[in-house]
matplotlib code that plots the C-alpha trace (Angstrom):
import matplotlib.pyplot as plt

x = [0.0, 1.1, 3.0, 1.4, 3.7, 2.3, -1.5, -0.5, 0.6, -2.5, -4.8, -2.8, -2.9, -6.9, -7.7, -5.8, -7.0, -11.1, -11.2, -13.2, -11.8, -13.9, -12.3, -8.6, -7.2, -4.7, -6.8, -3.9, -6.2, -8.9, -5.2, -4.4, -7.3, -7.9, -4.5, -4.6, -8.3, -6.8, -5.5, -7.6, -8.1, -5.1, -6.5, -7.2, -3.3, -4.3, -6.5, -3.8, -1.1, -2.6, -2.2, 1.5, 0.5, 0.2, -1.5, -3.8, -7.2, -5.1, -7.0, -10.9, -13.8, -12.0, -10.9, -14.1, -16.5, -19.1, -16.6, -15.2, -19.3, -19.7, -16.4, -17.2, -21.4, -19.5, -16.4, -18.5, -20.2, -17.1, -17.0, -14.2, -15.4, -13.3, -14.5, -18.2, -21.2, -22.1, -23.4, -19.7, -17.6, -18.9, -18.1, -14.3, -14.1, -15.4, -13.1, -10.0, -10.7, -11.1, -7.9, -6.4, -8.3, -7.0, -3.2, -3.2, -5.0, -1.9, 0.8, 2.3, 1.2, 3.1, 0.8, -2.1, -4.7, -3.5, -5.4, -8.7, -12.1, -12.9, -16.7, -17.6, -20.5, -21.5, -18.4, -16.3, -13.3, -10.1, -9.1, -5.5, -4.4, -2.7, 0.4, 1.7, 2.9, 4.4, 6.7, 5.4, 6.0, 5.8, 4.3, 4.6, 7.4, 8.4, 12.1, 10.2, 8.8, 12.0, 13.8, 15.5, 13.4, 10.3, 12.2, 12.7, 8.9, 8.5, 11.1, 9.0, 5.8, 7.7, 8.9, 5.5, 3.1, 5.2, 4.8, 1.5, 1.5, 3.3, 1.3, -1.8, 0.3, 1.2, -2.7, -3.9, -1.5, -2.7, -6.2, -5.4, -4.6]
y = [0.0, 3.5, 5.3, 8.8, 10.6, 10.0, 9.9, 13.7, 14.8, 13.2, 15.1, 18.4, 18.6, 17.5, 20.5, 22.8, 21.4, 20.8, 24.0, 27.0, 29.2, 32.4, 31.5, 32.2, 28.1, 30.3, 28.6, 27.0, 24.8, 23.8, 22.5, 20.3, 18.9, 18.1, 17.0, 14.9, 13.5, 11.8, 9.5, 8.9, 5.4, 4.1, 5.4, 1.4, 1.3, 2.9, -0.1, -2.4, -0.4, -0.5, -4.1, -4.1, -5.8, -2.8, -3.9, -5.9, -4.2, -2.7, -3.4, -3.8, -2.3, 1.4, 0.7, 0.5, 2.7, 2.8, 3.9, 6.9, 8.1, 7.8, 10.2, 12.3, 13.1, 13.4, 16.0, 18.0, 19.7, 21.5, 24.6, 24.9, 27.7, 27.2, 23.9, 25.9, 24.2, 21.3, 19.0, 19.6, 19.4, 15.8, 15.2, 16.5, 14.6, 11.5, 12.2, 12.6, 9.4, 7.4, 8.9, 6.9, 3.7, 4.2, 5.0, 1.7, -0.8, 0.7, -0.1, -3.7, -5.7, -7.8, -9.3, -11.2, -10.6, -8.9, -5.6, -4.1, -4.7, -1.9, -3.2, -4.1, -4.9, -5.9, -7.8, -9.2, -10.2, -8.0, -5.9, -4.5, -3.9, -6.1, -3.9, -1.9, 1.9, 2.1, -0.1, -2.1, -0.5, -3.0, -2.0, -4.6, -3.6, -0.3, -1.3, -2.1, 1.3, 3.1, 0.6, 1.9, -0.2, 2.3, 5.0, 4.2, 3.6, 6.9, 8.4, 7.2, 8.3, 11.1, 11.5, 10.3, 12.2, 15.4, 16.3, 16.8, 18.8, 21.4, 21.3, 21.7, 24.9, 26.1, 26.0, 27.7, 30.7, 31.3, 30.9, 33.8, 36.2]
z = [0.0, -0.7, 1.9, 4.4, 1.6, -1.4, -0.2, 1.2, -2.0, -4.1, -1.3, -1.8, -5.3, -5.3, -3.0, -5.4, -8.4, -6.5, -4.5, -6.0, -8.0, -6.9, -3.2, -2.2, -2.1, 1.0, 3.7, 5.6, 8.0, 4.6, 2.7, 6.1, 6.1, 2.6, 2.7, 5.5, 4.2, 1.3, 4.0, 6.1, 4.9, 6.9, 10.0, 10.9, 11.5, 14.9, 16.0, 15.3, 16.7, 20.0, 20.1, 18.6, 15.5, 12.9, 9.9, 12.0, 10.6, 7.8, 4.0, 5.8, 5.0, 5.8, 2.4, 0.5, -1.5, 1.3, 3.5, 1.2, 0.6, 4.2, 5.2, 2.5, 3.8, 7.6, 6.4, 4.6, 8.1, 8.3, 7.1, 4.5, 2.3, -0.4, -1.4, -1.5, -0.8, 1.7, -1.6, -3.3, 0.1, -0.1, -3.3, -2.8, 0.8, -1.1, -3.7, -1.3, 0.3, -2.7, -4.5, -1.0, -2.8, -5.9, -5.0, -2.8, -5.7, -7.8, -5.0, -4.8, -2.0, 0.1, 2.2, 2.3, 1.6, -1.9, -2.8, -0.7, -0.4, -2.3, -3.2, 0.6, 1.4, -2.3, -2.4, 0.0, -2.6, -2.8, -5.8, -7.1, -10.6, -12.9, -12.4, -10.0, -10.3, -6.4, -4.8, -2.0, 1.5, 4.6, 7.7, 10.0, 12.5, 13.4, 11.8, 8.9, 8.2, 8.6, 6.2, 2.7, 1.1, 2.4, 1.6, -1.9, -1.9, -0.8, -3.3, -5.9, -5.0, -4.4, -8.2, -9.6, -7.9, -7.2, -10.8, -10.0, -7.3, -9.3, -12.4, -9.9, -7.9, -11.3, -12.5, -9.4, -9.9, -13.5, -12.1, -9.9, -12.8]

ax = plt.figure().add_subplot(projection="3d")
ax.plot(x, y, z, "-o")
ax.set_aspect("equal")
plt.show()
């Protein structure tokens, strides 16, 4: 599954790219959260980290469509003006969450069960693609997740999904003028 890195920069660039361009996209508190929303997915690590075994929920239902409507209807009571109304705050949370879907279906996955559950409660089967754009990034052991092998993950999420980023910082600014 994709690393905290990469899912941050996918959630950055949506809130440039999705927030309104009659509003200043300036809100520093509106880009943390959108940020920060695209992965909120991963949030199950926190069950399973307070029983030592860190990807013990990791890949359930958090990782589903149902799940991504469901965040995006909650998120969009807060008042983040520059993603306008309450109807298309929902759409961007939803959007945000499932961009988390999408990035880990394209990461390699290294343990079973291979790929999420991203049809629950429809279907209970687990989906990835046929390929893989991201290195896999293990999670299981705190040594684990500081390992060069994670880093390297990182890196390239970080080369991939950086360009991005600054086409989106890029679009904004002309949007300005």
């Amino acid at each position: 599954m994709a690393t905290p890195i990469g899912h941050c920069l996918v959630g950055a660039t949506l809130y440039l790219a999705l927030s309104r361009a009659d509003r200043p996209a300036t809100d520093w508190k509106s880009a943390v959260v959108c940020t920060l929303s695209a992965g909120a997915a991963d949030l199950d690590f926190l069950a399973g980290a307070a029983l030592g075994e860190w990807s013990r929920f990791h890949q359930g239902v958090s990782h589903s469509l149902v799940v991504a409507l469901a965040f995006g209807l909650v998120m969009a009571c807060l008042p983040v003006k520059s993603l306008g109304s309450w109807m298309r705050r929902a759409g961007v949370f939803s959007t945000l969450y499932v961009s988390h879907l999408v990035l880990d279906v394209l990461t390699a996955d290294a343990r079973p069960p291979y790929g999420i559950p991203i049809l629950w409660p429809l279907w209970t089967g687990h989906v990835r693609a046929p390929f893989s754009l991201f290195p896999t990034v293990r999670r299981e052991t705190l040594a684990l997740i500081l390992s060069p092998a994670n880093w390297i993950g990182a890196g390239v999420e970080l080369l991939i999904l950086g360009l991005p980023l600054v086409g989106a910082v890029l679009y904004r600014r002309s949007r300005r003028r």
